[in-house]
C-alpha positions as CSV (number, residue, x, y, z in Angstrom):
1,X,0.0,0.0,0.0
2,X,1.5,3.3,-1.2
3,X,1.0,6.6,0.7
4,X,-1.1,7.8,-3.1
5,X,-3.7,5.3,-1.7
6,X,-3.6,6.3,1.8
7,X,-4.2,9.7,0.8
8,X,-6.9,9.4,-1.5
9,X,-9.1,7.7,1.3
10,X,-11.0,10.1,3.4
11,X,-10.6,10.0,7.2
12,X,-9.7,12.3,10.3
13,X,-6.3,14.1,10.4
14,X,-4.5,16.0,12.6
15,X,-1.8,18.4,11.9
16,X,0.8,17.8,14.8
17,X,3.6,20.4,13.2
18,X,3.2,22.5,10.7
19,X,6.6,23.4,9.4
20,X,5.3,26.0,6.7
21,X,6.5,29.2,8.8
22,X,5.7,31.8,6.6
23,X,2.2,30.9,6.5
24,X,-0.2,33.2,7.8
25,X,-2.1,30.3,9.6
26,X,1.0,29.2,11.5
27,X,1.7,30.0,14.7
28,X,4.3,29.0,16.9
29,X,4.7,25.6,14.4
30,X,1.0,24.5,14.5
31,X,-1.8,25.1,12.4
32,X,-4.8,27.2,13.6
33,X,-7.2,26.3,10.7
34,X,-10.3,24.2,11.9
35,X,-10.1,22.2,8.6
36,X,-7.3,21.8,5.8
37,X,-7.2,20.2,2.4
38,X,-4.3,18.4,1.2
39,X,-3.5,17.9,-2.2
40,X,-2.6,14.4,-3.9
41,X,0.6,15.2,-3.6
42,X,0.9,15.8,0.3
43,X,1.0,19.7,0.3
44,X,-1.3,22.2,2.2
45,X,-3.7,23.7,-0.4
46,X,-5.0,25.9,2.1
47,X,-1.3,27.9,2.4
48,X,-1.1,31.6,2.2
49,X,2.0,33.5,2.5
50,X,2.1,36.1,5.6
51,X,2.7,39.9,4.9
52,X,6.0,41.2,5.2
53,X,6.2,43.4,8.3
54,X,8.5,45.8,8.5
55,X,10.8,45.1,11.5
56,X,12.1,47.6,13.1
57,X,15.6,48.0,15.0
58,X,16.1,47.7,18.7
59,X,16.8,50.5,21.0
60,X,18.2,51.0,24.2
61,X,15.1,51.1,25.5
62,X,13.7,47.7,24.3
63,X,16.8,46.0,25.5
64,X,16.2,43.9,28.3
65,X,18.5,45.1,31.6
66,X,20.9,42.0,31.0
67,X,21.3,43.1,26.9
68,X,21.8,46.7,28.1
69,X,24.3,45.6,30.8
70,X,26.1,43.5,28.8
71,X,26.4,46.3,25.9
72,X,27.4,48.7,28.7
73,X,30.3,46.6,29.3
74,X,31.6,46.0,26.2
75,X,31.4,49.8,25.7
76,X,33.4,50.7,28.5
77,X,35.7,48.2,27.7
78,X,36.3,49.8,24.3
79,X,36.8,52.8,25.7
80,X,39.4,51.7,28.0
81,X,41.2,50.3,25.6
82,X,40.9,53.3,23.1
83,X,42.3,55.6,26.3
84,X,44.9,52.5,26.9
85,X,46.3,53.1,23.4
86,X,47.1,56.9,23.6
């Protein structure tokens, strides 16, 4: 028995991981459709891409306090070592 036959016979299924991540209907690796059609060939039919969102840079202020401490070491390091070098 091939999968082709497996396929073409109706029953329940259950989408444990979805690993289409740039589908709008995945979220965090599952599937939040109710129902989904597969074609013969084993792909989603019901896949649509999600819109690009712009992302937008960090700032200090989004940092969490061990990012910012951790930056605020490395720049004092640098500076030290640019002061060092004169």
């Amino acid at each position: 028995m091939s999968w082709q036959s497996i396929v073409k016979e109706k029953g329940d299924c259950v989408v444990e991981i979805c690993k289409a991540n740039t589908c709008r209907s995945n979220e965090n690796m599952h599937c939040i459709l109710d129902v989904i059609t597969i074609s013969p060939t084993g792909q989603c039919e019901m896949f649509e891409k999600k819109e690009q969102t712009q992302v937008r840079a960090k700032t200090r202020g989004d940092m969490s306090f061990i990012n910012r401490a951790t930056q605020m070491h490395r720049d004092e390091q640098a500076e030290r070592k640019l002061y060092s070098n004169r």
